[in-house]
C-alpha positions as CSV (number, residue, x, y, z in Angstrom):
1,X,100.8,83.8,97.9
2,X,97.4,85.4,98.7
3,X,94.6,85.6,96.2
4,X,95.2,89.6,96.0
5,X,98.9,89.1,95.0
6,X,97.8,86.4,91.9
7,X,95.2,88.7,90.1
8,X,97.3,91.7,90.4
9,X,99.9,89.5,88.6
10,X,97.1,89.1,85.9
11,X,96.0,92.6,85.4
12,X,97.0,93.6,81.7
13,X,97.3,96.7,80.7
14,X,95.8,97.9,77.4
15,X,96.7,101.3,76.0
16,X,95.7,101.2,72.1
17,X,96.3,105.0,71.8
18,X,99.5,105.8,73.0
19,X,100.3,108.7,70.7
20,X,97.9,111.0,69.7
21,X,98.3,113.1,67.3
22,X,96.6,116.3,65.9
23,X,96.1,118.0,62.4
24,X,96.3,121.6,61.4
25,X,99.5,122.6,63.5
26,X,97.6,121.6,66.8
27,X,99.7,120.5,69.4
28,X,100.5,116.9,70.5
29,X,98.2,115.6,73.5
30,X,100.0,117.7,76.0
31,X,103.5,116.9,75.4
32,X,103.6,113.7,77.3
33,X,107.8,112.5,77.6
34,X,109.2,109.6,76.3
35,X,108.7,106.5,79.0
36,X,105.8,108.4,81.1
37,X,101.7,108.3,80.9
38,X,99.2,110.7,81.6
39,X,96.5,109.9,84.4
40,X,93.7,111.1,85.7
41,X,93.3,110.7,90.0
42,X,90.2,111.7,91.9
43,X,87.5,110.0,93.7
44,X,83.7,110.7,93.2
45,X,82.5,114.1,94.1
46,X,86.4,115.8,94.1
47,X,87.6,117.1,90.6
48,X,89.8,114.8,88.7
49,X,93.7,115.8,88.5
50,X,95.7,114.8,85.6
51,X,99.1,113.6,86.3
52,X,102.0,112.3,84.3
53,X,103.7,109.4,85.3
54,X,106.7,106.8,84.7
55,X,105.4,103.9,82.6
56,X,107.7,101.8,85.3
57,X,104.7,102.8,88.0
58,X,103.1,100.2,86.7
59,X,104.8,97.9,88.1
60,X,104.8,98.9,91.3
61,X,102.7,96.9,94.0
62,X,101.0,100.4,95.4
63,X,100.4,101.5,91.8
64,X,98.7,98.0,90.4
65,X,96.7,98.4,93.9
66,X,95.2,101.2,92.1
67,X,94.8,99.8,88.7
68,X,93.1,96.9,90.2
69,X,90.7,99.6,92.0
70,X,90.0,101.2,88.5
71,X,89.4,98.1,87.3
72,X,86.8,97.5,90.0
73,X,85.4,100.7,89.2
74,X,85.2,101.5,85.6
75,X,86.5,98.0,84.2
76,X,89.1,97.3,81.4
77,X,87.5,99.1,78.9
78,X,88.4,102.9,80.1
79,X,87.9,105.0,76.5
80,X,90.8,107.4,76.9
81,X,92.9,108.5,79.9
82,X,93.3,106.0,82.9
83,X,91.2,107.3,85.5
84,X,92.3,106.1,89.4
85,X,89.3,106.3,91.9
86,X,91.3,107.8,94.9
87,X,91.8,110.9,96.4
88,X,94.3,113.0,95.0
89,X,96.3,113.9,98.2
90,X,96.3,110.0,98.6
91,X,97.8,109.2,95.7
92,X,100.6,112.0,95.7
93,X,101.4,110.5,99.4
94,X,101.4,107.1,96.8
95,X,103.8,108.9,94.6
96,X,105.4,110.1,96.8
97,X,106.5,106.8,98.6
98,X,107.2,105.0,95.1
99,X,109.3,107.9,94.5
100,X,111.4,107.5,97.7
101,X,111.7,104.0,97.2
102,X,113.1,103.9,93.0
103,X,115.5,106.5,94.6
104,X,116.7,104.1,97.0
105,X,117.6,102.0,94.1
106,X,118.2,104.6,91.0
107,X,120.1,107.3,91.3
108,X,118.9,109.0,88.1
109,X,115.4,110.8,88.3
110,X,112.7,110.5,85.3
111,X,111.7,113.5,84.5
112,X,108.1,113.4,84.0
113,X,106.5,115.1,86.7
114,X,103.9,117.6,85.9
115,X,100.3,118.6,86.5
């Protein structure tokens, strides 16, 4: 086991305000579903996309690559949305490969997916 594969294994996630709620009849922060999280994706210099993802991404080895990058980056104390420092065509190919793969071994689709 390389170095890389240990401190991914020791990467916690901590995520103190799950549900947010709003007064006055204002809408919950933008209907996230059940079992998925809302992420920001963008390097420097290219807008940040918001994306909303299946709390079982992180899990996966591609997607704890890029928590380990935003760790690098911003550290463990991110106030708010988890921001990943990579280009957003990069990360939907990223997506797009976890997706391919859980279908190889789900046959039932989350439906979480929206920008």
């Amino acid at each position: 086991m390389g170095s890389g594969e240990k401190s991914l294994r020791s990467f916690h996630l901590h995520l103190p305000h799950l549900h947010h709620h709003h007064h006055h009849g204002k809408k919950q922060t933008r209907d996230v579903p059940k079992g998925c999280l809302a992420i920001k994706v963008g390097s420097q210099g290219e807008e940040q996309q918001r994306f909303v993802v299946p709390v079982v991404y992180f899990n996966h080895p591609l997607f704890m690559q890029l928590l380990k990058e935003a760790e690098e980056e911003y550290g463990f104390d991110q106030k708010g949305t988890i921001t990943i420092p990579c280009h957003v065509e990069e990360f939907r190919n990223i997506r797009g490969l976890i997706d391919r793969e859980n279908s190889l071994h789900h046959h039932h689709h989350v439906g979480c997916f929206r920008v």
